[in-house]
C-alpha positions, 0 to 999 in steps of 0.5 A: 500500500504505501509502495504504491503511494510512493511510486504514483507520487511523480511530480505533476505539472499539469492539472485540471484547473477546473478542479478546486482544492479547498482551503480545508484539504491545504490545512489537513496536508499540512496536519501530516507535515506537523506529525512529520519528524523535525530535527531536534523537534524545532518544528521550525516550518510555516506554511502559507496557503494559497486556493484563491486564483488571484494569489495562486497566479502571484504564485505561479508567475515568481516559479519555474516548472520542468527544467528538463522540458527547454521547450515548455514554459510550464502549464497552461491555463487550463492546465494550473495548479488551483492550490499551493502550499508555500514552505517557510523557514522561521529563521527566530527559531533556527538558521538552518532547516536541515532536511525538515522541508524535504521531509514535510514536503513527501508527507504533504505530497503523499497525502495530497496522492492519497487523496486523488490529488497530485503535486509538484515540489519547486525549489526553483522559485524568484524568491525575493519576487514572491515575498513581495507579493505575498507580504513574507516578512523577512524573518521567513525564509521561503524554502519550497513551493508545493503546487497541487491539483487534480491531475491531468497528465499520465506520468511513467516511471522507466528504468534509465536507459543505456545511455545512463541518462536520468533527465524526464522526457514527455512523448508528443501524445504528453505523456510524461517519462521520468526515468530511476535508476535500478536497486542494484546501482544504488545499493553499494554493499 
């Protein structure tokens, strides 16, 4: 069961934007990441959530999607995320975040699968763009945006190739390919 949630959690870049998540299912998501670990139990994350259009499109234009795809500018309207989750750091309780947004990102995006839904983890983000428009004050640095929605895309897990080459590719039908190297390569003894 929950091999079968990790291996459907693949990053989706495109969602059927006539499908709302409400503001409920954001709060519930980040319910997971609370129960989430938390280096020397800090809990220093802060989340800001975002369903409303006009907020998700301040969101939408400060993030890049699929470094992988030159030719694909992201989604396309019709296609956009109708949530996302904002990860901060709250820098007067620690400096540091360690690994604390990984782990609360995969517990928000596992849930987010369980539920029918699909997200997409950017780290490629105009930082200094998106506080301003969302009001962060200085104290939060912005570590992670999570885009979430119904998905509207198949995505395909393969093995890499001869060639060795890990980079995700999508077919012209769009059908979304991400490649994962074998067990055997990744255990060394």
């Amino acid at each position: 069961m929950i091999r079968d949630l990790i291996i459907s959690n693949r990053s989706c870049r495109r969602f059927h934007e006539n499908f709302a998540v409400e503001r409920k299912t954001l709060e519930e998501l980040v319910e997971l990441a609370r129960y989430s670990a938390s280096a020397a139990n800090l809990q220093p994350l802060k989340y800001i959530l975002s369903c409303e259009p006009d907020r998700n499109a301040q969101i939408f234009a400060n993030v890049a999607w699929a470094g992988y795809l030159k030719d694909w500018p992201g989604p396309a309207e019709g296609e956009r995320p109708t949530a996302y989750i904002v990860v901060l750091g709250d820098t007067e309780i620690n400096t540091t975040f360690g690994c604390d947004h990984g782990i609360a990102a995969q517990s928000i995006l596992l849930g987010a699968r369980d539920r029918g839904l699909a997200g997409c983890m950017i780290g490629l983000i105009k930082r200094e763009e998106l506080r301003k428009a969302l009001q962060i004050p200085p104290r939060y640095e912005i570590l992670l945006v999570l885009a979430i929605g119904k998905p509207k895309e198949e995505i395909v897990v393969d093995t890499v190739g001869p060639d060795g080459s890990i980079k995700y590719w999508r077919e012209s039908n769009g059908v979304h390919h991400v490649p994962k190297r074998s067990l055997s390569e990744l255990i060394l003894g």
